[in-house]
C-alpha positions as a Markdown table, in Angstrom:
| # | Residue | x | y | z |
|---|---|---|---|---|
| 1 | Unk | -15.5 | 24.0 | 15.0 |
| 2 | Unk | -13.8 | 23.8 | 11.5 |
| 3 | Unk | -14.6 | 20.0 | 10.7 |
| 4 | Unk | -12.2 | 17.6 | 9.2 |
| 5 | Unk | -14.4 | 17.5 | 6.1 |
| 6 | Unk | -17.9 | 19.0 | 5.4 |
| 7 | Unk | -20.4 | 16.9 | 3.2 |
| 8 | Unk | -22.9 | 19.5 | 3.7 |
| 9 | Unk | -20.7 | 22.4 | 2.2 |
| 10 | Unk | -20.5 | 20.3 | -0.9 |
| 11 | Unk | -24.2 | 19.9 | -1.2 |
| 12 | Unk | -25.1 | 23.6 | -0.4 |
| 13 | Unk | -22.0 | 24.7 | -2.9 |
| 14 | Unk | -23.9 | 22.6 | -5.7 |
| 15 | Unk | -27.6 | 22.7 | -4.0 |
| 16 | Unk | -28.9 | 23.7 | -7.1 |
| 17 | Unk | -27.9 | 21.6 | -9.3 |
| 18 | Unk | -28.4 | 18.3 | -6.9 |
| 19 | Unk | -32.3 | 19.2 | -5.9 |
| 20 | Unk | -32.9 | 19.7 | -9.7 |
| 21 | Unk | -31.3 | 16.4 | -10.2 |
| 22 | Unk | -33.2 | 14.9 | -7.7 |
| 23 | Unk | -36.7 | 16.1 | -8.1 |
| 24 | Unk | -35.9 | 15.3 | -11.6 |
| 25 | Unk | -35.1 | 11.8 | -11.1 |
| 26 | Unk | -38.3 | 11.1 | -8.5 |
| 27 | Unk | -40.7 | 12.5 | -11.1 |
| 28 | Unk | -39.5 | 9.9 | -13.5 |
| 29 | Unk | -40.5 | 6.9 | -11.1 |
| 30 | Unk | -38.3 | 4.7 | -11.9 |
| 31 | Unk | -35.4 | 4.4 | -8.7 |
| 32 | Unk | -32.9 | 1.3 | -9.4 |
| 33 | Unk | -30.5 | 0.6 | -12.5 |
| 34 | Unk | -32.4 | 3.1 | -14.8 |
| 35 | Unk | -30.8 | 5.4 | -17.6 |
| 36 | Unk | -29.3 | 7.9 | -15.0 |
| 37 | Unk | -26.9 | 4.6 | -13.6 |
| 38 | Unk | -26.2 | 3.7 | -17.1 |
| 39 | Unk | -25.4 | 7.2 | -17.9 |
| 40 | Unk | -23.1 | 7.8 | -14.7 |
| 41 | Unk | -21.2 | 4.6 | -15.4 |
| 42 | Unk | -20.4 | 5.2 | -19.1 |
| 43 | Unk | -19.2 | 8.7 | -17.9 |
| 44 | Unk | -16.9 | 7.4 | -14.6 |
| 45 | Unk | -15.7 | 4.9 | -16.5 |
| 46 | Unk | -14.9 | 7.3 | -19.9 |
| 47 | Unk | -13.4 | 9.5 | -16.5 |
| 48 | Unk | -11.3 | 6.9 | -15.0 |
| 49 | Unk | -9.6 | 5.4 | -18.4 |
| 50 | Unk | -11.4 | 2.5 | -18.0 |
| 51 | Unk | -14.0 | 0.1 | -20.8 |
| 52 | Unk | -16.6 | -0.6 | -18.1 |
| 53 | Unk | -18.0 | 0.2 | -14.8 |
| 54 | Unk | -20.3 | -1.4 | -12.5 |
| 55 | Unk | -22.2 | 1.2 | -9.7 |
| 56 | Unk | -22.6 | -0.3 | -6.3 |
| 57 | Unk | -24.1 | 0.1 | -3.3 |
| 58 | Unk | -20.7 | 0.9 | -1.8 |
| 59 | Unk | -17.0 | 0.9 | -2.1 |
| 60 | Unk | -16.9 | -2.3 | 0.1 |
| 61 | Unk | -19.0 | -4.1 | -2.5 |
| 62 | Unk | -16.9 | -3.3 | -4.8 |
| 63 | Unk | -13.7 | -5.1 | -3.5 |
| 64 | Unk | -16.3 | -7.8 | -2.3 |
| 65 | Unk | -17.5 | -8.0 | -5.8 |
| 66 | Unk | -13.5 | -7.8 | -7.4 |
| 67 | Unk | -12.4 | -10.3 | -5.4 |
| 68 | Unk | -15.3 | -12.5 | -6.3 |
| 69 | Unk | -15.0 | -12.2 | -9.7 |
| 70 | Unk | -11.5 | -13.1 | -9.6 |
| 71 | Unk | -12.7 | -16.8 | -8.5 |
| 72 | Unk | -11.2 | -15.9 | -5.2 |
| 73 | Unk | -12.4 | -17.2 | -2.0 |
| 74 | Unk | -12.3 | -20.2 | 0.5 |
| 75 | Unk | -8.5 | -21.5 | 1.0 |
| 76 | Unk | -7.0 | -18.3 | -1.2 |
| 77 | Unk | -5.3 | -15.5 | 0.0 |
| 78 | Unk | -5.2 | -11.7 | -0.6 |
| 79 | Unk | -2.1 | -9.1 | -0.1 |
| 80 | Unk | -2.8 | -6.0 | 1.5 |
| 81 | Unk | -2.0 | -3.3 | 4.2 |
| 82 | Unk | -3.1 | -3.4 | 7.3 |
| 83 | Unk | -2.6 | 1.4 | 7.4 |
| 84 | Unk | -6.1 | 1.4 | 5.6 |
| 85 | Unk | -9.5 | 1.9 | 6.5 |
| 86 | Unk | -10.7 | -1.6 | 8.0 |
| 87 | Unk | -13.0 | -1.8 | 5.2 |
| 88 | Unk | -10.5 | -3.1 | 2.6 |
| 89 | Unk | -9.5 | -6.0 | 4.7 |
| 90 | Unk | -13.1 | -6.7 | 5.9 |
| 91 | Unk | -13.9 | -7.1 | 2.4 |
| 92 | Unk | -11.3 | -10.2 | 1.6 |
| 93 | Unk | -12.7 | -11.6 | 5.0 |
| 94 | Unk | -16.5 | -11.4 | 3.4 |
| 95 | Unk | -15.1 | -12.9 | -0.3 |
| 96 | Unk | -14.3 | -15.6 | 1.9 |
| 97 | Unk | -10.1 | -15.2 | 1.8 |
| 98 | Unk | -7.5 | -14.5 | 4.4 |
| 99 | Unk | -6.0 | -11.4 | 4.3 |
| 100 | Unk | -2.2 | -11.3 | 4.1 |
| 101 | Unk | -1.4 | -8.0 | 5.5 |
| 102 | Unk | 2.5 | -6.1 | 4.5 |
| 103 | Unk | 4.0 | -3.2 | 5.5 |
| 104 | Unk | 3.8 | 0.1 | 4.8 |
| 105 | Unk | 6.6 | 2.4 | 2.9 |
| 106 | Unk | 7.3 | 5.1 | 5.9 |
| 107 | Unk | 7.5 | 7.9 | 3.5 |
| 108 | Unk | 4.1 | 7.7 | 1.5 |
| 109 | Unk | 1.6 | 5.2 | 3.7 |
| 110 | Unk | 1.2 | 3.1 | 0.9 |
| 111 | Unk | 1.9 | -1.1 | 0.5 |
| 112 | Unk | 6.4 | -0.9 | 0.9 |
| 113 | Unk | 7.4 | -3.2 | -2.6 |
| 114 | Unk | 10.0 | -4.6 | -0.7 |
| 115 | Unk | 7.7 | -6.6 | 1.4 |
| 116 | Unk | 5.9 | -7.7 | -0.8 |
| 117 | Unk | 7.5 | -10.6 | -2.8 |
| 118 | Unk | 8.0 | -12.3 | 0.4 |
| 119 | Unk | 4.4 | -12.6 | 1.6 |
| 120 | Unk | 3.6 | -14.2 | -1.5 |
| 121 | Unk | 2.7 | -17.9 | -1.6 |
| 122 | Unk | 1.1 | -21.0 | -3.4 |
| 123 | Unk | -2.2 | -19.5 | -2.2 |
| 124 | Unk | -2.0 | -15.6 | -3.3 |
| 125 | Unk | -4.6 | -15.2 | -5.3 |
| 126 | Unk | -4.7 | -11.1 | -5.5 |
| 127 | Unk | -2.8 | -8.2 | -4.4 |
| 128 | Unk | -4.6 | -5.3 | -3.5 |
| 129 | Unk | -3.1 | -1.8 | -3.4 |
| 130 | Unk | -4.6 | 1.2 | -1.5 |
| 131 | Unk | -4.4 | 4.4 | -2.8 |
| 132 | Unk | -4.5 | 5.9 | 1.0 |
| 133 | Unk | -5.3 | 9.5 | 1.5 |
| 134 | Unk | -5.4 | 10.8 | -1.9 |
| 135 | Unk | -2.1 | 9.7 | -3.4 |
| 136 | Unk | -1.7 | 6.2 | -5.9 |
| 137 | Unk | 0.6 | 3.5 | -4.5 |
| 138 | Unk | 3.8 | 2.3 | -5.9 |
| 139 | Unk | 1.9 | 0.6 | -9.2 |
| 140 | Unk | 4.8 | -0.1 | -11.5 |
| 141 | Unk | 6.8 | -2.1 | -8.8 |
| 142 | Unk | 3.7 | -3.9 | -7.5 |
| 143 | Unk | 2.7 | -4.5 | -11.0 |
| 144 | Unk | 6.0 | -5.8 | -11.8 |
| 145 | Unk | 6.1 | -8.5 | -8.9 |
| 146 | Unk | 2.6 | -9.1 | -9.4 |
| 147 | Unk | 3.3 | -9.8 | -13.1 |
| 148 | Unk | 6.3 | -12.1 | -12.3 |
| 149 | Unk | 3.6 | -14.7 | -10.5 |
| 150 | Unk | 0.7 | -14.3 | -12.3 |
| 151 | Unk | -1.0 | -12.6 | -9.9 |
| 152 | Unk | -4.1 | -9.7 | -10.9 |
| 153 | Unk | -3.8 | -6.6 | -8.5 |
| 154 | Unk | -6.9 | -4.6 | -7.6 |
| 155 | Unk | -6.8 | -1.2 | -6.8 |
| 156 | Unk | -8.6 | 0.4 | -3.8 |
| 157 | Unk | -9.1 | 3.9 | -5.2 |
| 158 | Unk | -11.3 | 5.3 | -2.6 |
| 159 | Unk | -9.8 | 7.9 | -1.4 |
| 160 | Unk | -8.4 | 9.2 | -4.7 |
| 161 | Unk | -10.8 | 9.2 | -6.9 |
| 162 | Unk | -9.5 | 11.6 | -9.8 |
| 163 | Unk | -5.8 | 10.9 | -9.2 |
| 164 | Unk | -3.0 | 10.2 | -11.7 |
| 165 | Unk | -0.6 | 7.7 | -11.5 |
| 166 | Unk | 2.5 | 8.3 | -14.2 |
| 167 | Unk | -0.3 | 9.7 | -16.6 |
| 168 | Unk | -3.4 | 7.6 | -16.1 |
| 169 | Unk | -6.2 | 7.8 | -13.8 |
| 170 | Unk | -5.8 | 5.6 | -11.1 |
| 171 | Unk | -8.3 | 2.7 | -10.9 |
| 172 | Unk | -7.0 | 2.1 | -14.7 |
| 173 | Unk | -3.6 | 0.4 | -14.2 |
| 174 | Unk | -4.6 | -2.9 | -12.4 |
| 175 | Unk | -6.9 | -5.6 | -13.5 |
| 176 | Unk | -10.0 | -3.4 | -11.4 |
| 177 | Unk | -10.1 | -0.5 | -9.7 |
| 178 | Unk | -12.3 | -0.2 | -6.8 |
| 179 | Unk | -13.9 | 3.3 | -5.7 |
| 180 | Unk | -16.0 | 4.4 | -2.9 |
| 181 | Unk | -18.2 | 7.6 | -3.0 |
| 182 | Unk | -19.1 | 8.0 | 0.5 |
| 183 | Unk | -20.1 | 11.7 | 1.7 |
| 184 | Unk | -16.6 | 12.5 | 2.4 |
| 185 | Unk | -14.9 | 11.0 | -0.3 |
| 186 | Unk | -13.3 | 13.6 | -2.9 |
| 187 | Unk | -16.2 | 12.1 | -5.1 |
| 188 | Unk | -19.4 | 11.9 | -2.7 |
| 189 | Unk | -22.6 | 11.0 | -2.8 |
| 190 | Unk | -25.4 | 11.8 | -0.4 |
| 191 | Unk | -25.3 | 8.2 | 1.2 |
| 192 | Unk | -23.9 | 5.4 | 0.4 |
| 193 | Unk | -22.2 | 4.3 | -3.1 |
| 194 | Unk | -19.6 | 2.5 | -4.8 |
| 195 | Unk | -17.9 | 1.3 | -8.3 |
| 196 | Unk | -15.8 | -1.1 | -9.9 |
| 197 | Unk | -14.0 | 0.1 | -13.1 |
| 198 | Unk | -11.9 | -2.9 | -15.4 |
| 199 | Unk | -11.3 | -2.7 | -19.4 |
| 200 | Unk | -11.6 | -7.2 | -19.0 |
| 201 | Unk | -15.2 | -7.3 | -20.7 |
| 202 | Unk | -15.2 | -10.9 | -19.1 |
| 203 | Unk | -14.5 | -9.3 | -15.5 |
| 204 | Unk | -17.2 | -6.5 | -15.9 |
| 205 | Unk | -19.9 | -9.1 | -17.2 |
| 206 | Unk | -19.1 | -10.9 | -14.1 |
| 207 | Unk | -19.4 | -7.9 | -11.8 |
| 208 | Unk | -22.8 | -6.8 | -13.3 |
| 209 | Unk | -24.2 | -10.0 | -12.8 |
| 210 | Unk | -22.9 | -10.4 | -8.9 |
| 211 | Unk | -24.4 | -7.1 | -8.0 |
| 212 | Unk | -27.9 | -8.4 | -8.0 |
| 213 | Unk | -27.9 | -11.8 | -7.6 |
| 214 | Unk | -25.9 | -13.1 | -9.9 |
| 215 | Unk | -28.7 | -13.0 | -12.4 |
| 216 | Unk | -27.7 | -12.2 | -16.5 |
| 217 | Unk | -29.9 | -10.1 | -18.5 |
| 218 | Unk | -32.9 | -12.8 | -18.7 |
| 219 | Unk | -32.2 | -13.2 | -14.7 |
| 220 | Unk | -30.9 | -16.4 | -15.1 |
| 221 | Unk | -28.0 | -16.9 | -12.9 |
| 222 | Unk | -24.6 | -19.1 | -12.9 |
| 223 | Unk | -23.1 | -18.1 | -9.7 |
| 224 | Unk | -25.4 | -16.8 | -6.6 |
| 225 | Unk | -24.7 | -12.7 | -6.6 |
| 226 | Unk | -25.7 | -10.2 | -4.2 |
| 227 | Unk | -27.7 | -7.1 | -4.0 |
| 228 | Unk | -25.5 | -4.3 | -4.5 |
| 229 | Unk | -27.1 | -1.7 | -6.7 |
| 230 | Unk | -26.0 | 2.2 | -7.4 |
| 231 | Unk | -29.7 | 3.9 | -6.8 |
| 232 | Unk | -31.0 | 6.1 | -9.5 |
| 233 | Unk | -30.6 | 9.4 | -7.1 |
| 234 | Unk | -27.4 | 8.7 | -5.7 |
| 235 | Unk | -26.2 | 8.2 | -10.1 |
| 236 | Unk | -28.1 | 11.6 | -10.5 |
| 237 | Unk | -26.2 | 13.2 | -7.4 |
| 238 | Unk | -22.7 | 11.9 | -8.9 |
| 239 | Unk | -23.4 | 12.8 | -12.4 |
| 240 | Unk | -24.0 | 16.7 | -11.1 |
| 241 | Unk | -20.7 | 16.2 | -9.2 |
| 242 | Unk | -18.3 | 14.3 | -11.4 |
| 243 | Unk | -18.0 | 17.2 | -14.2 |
| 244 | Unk | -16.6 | 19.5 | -11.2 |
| 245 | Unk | -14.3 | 16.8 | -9.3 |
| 246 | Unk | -11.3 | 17.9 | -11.7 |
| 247 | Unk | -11.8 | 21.9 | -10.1 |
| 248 | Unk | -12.6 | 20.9 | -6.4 |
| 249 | Unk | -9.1 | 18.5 | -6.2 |
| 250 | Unk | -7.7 | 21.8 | -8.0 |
| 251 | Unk | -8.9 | 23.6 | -4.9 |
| 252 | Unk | -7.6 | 20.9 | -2.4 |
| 253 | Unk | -4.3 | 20.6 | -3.9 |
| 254 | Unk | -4.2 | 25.0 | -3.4 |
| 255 | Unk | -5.2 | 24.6 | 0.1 |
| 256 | Unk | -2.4 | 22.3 | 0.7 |
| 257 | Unk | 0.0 | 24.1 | -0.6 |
| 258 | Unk | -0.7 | 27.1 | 1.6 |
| 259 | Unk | -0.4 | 24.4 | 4.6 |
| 260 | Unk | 2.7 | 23.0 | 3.3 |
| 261 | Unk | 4.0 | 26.7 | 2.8 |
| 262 | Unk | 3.3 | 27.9 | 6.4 |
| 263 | Unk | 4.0 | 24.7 | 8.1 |
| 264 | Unk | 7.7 | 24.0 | 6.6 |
| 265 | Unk | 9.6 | 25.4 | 9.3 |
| 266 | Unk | 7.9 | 23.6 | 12.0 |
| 267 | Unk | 8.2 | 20.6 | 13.5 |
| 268 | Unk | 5.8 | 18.3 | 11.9 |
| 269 | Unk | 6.3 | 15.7 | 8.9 |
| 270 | Unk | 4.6 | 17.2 | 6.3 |
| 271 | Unk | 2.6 | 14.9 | 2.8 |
| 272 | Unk | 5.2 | 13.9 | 0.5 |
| 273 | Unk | 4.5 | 13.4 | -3.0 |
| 274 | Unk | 5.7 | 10.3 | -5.1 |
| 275 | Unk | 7.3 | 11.3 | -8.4 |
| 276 | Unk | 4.9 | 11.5 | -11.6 |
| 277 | Unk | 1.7 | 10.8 | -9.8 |
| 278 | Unk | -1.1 | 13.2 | -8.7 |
| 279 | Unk | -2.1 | 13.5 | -5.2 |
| 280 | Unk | -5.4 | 14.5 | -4.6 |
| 281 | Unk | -5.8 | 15.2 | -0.9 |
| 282 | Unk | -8.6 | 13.1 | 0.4 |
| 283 | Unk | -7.3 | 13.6 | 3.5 |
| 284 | Unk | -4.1 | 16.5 | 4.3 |
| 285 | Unk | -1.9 | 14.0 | 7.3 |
| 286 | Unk | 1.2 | 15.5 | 9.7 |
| 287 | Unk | 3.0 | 13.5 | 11.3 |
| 288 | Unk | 4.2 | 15.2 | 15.3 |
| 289 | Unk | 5.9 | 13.3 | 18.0 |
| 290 | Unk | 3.6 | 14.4 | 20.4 |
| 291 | Unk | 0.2 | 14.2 | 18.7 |
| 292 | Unk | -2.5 | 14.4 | 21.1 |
| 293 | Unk | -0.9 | 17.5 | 23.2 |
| 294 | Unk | -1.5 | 19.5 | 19.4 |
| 295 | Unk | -4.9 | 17.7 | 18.8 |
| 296 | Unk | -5.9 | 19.0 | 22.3 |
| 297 | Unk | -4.2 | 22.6 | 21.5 |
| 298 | Unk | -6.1 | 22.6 | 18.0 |
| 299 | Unk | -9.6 | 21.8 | 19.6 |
| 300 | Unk | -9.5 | 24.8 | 22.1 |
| 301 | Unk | -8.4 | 27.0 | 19.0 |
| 302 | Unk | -12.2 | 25.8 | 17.0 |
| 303 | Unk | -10.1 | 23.2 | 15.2 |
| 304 | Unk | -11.5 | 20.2 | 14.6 |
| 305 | Unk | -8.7 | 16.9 | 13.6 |
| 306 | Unk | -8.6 | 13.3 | 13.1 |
| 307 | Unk | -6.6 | 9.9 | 12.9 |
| 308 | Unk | -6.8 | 8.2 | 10.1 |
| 309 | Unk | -6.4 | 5.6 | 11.4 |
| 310 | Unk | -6.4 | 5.1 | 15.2 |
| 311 | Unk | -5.7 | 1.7 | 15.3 |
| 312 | Unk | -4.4 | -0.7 | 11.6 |
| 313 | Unk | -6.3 | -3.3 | 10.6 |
| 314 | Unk | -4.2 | -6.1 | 12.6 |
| 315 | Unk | -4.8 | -4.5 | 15.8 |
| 316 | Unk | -9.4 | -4.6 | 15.3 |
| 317 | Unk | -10.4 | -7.3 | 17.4 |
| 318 | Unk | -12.3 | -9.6 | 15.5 |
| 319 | Unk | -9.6 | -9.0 | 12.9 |
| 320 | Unk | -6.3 | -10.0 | 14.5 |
| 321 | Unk | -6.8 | -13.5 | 14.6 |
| 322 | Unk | -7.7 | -13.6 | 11.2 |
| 323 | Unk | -5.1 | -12.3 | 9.4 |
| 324 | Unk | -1.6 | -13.4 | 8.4 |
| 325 | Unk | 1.6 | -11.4 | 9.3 |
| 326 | Unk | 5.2 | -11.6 | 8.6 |
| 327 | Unk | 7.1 | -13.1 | 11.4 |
| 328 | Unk | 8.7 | -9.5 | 11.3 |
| 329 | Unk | 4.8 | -8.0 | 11.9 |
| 330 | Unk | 4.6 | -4.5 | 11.1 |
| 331 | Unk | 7.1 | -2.1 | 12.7 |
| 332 | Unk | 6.4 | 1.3 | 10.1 |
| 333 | Unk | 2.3 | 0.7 | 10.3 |
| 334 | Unk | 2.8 | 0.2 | 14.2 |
| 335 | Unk | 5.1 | 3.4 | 14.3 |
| 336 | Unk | 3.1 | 6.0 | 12.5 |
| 337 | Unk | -0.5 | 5.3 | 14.0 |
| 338 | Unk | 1.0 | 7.2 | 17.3 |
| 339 | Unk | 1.9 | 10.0 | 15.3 |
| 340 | Unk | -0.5 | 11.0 | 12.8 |
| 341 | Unk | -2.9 | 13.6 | 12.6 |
| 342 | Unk | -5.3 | 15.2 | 9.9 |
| 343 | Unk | -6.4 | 18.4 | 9.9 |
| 344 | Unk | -9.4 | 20.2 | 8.0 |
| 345 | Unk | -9.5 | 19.4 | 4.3 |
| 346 | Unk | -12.4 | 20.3 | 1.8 |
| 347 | Unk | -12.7 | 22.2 | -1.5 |
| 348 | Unk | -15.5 | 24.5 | 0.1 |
| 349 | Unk | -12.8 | 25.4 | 2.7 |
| 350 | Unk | -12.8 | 29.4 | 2.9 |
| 351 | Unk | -9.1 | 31.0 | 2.6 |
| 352 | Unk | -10.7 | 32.8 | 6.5 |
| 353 | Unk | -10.7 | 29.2 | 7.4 |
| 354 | Unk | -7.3 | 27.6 | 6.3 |
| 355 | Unk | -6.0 | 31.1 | 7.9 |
| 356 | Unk | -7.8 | 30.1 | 11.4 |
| 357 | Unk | -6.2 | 26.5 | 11.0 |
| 358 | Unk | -2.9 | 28.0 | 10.0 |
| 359 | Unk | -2.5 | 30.4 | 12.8 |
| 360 | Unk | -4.1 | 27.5 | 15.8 |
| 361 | Unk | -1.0 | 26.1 | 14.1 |
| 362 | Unk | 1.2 | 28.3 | 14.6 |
| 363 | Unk | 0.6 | 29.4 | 18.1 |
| 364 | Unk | 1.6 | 26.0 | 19.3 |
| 365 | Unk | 3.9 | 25.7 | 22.1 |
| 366 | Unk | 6.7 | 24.0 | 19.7 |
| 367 | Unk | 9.8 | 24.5 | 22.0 |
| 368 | Unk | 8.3 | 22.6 | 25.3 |
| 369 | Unk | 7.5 | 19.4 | 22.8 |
């Protein structure tokens, strides 16, 4: 099968230049917050247009550790999607808010604008924005409301890492940027791993301190932290990768043009791109009104696809009686989780291979759908 993505093509395409890394880093003996963290945070952060950046255990921790360091928690709420991986909204549920889930825009999967002055309230404390599949939310008209009532918007950059939003980085227009670098992720590691990115020297003090315990640099601690700490291998494995991220979203940006290309005349809705922003392809997502007959048509042909995601955020049990809704709920984020469907998307894609997934494509059935 031709998987969705392939975290072991990265690390043989780079193998070199990871297991130098890595015997490199054990021979030094010394595993947690060292020089090679240091080093990868001045860089991500120098990368992402950003002052500071605080490496993390993951990209969970790292809207855990936003949120907290906002002063949010018990009684406050937090704006978000519900279209986004569950992690985003489990997150305000372990900073101790409620998460205040809006609708989706139908066109680009992101948080629609124009819901989002109405969910606010007396107890908004944060708004955050996901950056879903690759592409940068609507910033300057979240901003804009967000700005209107005092309000600090975090960005979950997870899945596009390296992205542009009208000229800057994404990650660099709200108050903090949140990434993850799970295997997968256009920036992965070879595990687990996260970052928070701010230019507020307040904020990133803050941050550093909660990620182990709350402790300053003579350990003495004001607020009880957590342990949430970017290992010294997992900084080597990003610091090999991050000088090559710019060239492998090159690559998945010419893959999905030859998708776009050979899929426009059938009968599918197609990525669209928001004006002056850089989509970087995390994940490549059609739309087809019946998704499961292709999915099942795509398997046979060695084709591997997934959902992303099967079911939003509101419908998780264990999540649905937790979170606030408009009285409307949400009809586009309902809508689209029937229809979506993403197919094999990785820089170490061959041309053979985008050809196999083109042709399993195209020798659909189309008419009797």
């Amino acid at each position: 099968m031709i998987p969705v993505a392939s975290p072991l093509a990265q690390f043989s395409h780079y193998q070199s230049e990871i297991t130098d890394a890595i015997l490199t880093t054990l021979k030094e003996g010394n595993y947690i917050l060292g020089h090679r963290t240091a080093s990868f945070e001045q860089a991500f952060a120098g990368y992402c247009q950003a002052k500071h950046c605080v490496g993390l255990n993951s990209g969970t921790d790292a809207l855990i550790l936003a949120i907290r360091a906002l002063g949010i928690g018990q009684g406050d709420e937090v704006i978000t999607v519900s279209h986004t991986a569950v992690a985003t909204v489990a997150a305000i549920i372990a900073a101790g808010a409620t998460p205040c889930l809006v609708d989706i825009d139908a066109d680009y999967y992101t948080l629609d604008p124009d819901k989002l002055a109405a969910a606010i309230t007396p107890r908004t404390k944060a708004i955050i924005a996901v950056h879903l599949y690759g592409q940068a939310a609507d910033l300057d008209s979240i901003m804009a409301i967000a700005g209107r009532h005092g309000i600090p918007v975090i960005e979950d950059c997870a899945q596009a890492t390296g992205g542009f939003y009208k000229g800057r980085r994404v990650g660099s227009t709200g108050t903090i940027g949140c990434f993850s670098f799970y295997p997968t992720k256009n920036l992965g590691a070879i595990g687990d791993g996260g970052a928070v990115v701010t230019s507020d020297p307040q904020l990133f003090q803050k941050m550093r301190e909660l990620r182990q315990y709350g402790w300053n640099d003579q350990r003495k601690t004001a607020a009880p932290g957590i342990n949430s700490r970017l290992d010294e291998i997992q900084a080597a494995i990003l610091s090999v990768k991050l000088p090559h991220l710019d060239a492998d979203n090159r690559r998945r940006i010419a893959i999905v043009d030859r998708y776009n290309k050979a899929f426009s005349e059938l009968p599918v809705a197609r990525p669209k791109v928001r004006g002056e922003t850089t989509h970087v392809y995390h994940l490549y997502v059609i739309q087809h009104d019946d998704r499961d007959s292709l999915r099942n048509h795509l398997a046979a042909a060695g084709i591997a696809t997934g959902i992303h995601y099967v079911d939003p955020a509101h419908r998780h049990g264990g999540y649905d009686k937790i979170v606030r809704l408009p009285g409307e709920g949400l009809p586009v984020t309902d809508a689209v989780v029937g229809r979506i469907l993403t197919l094999p998307l990785y820089p170490e894609l061959s041309d053979d291979e985008v050809n196999q997934v083109i042709a399993a494509m195209q020798t659909y059935n189309w008419r009797q759908r």
